[in-house]
C-alpha positions as CSV (number, residue, x, y, z in Angstrom):
1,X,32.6,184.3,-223.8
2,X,29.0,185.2,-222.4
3,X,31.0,188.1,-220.3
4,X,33.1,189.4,-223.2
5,X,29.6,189.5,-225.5
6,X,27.7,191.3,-223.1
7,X,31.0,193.9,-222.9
8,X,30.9,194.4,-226.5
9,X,27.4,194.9,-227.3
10,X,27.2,197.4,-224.5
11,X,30.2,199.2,-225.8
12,X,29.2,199.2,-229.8
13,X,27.2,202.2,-230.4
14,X,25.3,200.4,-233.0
15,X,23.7,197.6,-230.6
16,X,21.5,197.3,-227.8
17,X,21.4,194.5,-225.2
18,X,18.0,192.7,-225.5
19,X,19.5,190.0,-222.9
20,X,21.0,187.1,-222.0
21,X,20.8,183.8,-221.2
22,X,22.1,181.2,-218.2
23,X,21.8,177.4,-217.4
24,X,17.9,177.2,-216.2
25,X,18.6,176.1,-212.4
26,X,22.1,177.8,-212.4
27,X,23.8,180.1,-210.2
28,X,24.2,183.3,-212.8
29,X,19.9,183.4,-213.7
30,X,18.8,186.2,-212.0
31,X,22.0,188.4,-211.8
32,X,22.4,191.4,-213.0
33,X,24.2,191.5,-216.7
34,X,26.2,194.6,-216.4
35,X,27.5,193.3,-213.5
36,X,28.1,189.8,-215.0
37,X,30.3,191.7,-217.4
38,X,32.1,193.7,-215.2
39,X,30.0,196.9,-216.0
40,X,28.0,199.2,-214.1
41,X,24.7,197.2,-212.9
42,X,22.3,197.3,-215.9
43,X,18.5,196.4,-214.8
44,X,18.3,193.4,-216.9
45,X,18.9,190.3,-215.3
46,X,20.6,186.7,-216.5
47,X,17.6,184.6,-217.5
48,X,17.0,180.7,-217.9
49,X,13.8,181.5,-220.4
50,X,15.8,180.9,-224.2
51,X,12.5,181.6,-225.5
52,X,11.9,185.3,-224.1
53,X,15.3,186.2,-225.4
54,X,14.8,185.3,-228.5
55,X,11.2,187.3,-228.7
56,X,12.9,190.5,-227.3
57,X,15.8,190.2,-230.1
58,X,16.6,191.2,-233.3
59,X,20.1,188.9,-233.1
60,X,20.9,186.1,-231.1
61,X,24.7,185.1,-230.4
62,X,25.1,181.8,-229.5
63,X,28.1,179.9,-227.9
64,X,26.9,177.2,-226.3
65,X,27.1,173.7,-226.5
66,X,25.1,171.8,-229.3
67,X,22.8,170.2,-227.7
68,X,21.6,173.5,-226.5
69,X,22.2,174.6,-230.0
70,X,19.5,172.4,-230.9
71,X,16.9,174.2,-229.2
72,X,18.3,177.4,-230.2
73,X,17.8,176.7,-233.7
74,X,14.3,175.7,-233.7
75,X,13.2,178.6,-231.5
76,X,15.3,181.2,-234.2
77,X,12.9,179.6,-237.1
78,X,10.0,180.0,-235.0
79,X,10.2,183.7,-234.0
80,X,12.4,184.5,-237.6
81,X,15.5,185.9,-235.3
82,X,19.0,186.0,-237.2
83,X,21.5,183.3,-235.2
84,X,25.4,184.1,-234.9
85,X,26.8,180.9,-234.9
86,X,30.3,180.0,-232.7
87,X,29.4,176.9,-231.1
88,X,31.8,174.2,-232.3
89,X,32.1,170.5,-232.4
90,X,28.7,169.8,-234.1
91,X,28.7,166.3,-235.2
92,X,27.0,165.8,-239.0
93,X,23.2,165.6,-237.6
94,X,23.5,168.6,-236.0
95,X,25.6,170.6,-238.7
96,X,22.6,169.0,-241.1
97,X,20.2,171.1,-238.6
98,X,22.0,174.1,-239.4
99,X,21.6,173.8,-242.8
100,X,17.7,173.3,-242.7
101,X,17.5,175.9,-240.5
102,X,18.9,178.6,-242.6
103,X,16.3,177.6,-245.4
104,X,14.4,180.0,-243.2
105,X,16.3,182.5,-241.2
106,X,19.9,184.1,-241.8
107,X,22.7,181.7,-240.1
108,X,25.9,183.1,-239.6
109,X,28.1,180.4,-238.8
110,X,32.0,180.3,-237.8
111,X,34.6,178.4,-236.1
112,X,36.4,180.9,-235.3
113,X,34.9,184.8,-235.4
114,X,38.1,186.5,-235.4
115,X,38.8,188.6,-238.3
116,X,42.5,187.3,-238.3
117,X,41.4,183.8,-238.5
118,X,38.8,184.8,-241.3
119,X,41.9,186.4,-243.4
120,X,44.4,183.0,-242.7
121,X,41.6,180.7,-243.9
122,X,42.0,183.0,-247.4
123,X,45.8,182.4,-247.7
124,X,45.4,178.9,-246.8
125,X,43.1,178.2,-249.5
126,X,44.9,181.0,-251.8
127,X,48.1,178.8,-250.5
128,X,46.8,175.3,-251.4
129,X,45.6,175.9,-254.8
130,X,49.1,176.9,-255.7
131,X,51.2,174.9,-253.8
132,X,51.5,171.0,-255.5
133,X,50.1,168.2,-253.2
134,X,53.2,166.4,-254.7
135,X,56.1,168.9,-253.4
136,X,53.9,170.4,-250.4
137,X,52.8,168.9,-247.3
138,X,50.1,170.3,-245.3
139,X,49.9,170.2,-241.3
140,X,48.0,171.7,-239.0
141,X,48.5,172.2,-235.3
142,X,46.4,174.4,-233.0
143,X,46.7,174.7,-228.8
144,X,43.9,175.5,-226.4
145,X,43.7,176.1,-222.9
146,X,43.2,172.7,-220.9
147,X,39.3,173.5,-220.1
148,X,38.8,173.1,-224.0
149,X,35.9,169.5,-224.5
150,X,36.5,169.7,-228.2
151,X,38.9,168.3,-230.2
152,X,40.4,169.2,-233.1
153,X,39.3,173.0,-232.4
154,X,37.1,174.2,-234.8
155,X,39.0,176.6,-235.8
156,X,41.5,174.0,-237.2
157,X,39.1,171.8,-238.5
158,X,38.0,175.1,-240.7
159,X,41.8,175.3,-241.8
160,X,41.8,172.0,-243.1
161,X,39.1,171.9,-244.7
162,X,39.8,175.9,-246.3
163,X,43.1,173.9,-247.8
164,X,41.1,170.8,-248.9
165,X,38.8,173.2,-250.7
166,X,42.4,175.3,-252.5
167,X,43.6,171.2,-253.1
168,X,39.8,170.6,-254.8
169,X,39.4,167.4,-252.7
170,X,37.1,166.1,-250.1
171,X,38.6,167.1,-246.3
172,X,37.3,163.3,-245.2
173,X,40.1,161.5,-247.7
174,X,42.9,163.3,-246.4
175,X,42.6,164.4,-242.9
176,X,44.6,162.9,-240.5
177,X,44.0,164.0,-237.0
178,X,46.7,162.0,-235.1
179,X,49.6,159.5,-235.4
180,X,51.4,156.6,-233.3
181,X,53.6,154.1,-233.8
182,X,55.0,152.5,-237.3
183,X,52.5,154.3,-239.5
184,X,54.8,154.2,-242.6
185,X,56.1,157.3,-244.6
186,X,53.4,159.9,-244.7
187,X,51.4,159.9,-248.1
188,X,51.4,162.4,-250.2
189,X,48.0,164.9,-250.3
190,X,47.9,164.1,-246.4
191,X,46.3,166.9,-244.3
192,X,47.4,166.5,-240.8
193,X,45.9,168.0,-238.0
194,X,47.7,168.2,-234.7
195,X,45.8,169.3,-231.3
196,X,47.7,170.7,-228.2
197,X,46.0,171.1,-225.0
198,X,47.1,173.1,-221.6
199,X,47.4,176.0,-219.3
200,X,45.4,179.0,-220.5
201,X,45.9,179.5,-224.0
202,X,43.1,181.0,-225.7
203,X,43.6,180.1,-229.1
204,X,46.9,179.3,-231.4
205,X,46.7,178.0,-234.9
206,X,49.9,177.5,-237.6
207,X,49.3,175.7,-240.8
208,X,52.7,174.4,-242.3
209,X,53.4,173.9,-245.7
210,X,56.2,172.1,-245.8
211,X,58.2,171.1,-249.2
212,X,62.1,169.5,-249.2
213,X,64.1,172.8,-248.7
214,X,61.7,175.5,-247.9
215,X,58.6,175.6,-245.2
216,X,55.9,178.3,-245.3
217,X,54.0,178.9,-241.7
218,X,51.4,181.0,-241.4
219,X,50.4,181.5,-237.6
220,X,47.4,182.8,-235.8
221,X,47.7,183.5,-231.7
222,X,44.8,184.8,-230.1
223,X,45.4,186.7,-226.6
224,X,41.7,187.7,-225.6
225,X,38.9,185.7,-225.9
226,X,37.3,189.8,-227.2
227,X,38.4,189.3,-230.5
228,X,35.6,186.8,-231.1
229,X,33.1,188.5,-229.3
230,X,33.9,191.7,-231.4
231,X,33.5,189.5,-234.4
232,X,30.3,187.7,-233.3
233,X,28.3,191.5,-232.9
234,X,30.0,192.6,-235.9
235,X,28.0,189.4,-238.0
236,X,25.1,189.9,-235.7
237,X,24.5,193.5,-236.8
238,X,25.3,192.2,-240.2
239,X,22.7,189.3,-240.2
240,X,19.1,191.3,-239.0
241,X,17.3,191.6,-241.4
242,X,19.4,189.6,-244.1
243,X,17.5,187.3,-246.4
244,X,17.6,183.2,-244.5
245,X,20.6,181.5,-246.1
246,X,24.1,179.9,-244.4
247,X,26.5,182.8,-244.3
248,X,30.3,182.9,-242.6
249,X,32.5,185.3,-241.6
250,X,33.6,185.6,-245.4
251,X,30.3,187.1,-246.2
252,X,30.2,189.2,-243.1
253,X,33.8,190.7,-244.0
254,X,32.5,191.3,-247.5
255,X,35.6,188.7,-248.7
């Protein structure tokens, strides 16, 4: 993802690179970004320093892991830099961190960047609040590539909870993110959530609604990791300069 961000903020006529940064100690600080990316050699090099980054920026894009989240958050507040959000599996302390943060700068946070995911979460919840719990059953399955540490995807998780929110109920009283064995007939208002893992595959989500003679699918398959790149500068140029608050990809798309 670091590769396909530095190709699409060098290629959008309305951004400029301010940098990027590596694993402190690791074997990309200190090369050359354009060539990181597969570009012609650009003068600015990979860096380990988080902190110089984020003084030279206007935007920072982060996908990384959340424990280095962490430290991205409290160095946005301190220098007032707008954060673009697309590291997933935050557990609820760090999601809570999130929140406090963007009491002071402008958060835009996502599962999933893609406009095309952005769009499904809107008929799923459009879906859900019309579809009866009692006649319709909800399931969820998504499939990533086998390098994937999360699990659900985020991107699913976002799914389930975009048809909780069309159901008006809480996600945590009717998620169910696997079965096995004799677990009885499957209750009714059940949101299930079913995670594939293997080869390459960057990114496939379907949500079923499934009744007794008809089944709606609605299916997302994403082919290039670019997609969410293009989406992440798109909310980054969106977010400097915004007032701090918790935005999505909703507010970004002007949904």
């Amino acid at each position: 993802m670091g590769r396909m961000l530095l190709q699409e903020v060098s290629h959008h006529p309305d951004a400029e690179l301010a940098g990027g940064t590596a694993r402190p100690g690791g074997p990309l600080v200190g090369q050359d970004l354009g060539l990181l990316a597969g570009l012609a050699p650009d003068g600015r090099r990979a860096t380990g320093d988080a902190e110089a980054l984020f003084t030279a920026s206007d935007a920072v894009i982060d996908f990384t892991r959340p424990e280095i989240l962490a430290d991205h958050l409290d160095l946005a507040v301190r220098h007032k830099k707008a954060l673009v959000i697309g590291t997933t599996g935050l557990d609820a302390a760090e999601r809570a961190k999130v929140g406090q943060a963007a009491k002071s700068i402008p958060i835009v946070q996502a599962a999933n960047m893609s406009v095309g995911v952005t769009l499904l979460g809107q008929l799923v919840r459009q879906l859900a609040s019309r579809l009866e719990p009692e006649t319709f059953d909800v399931e969820i399955v998504e499939m990533h590539h086998r390098h994937k540490i999360d699990a659900p995807s985020g991107t699913a998780l976002a799914l389930a909870q975009a048809a909780a929110e069309g159901r008006e109920v809480a996600l945590t009283d009717v998620a169910r993110k696997s079965r096995d064995g004799q677990i009885g007939p499957r209750p009714k208002g059940e949101i299930g959530i079913s995670t594939l893992r293997g080869g390459d595959v960057v990114g496939d989500h379907t949500v079923i609604f499934a009744a007794d003679g008809e089944r709606i699918e609605i299916t997302h398959k994403a082919s290039s990791r670019q997609i969410f790149a293009r989406g992440a500068v798109r909310a980054a140029l969106w977010a400097a300069g915004r007032q701090p608050g918790l935005y999505s990809m909703i507010d970004v798309l002007g949904l």
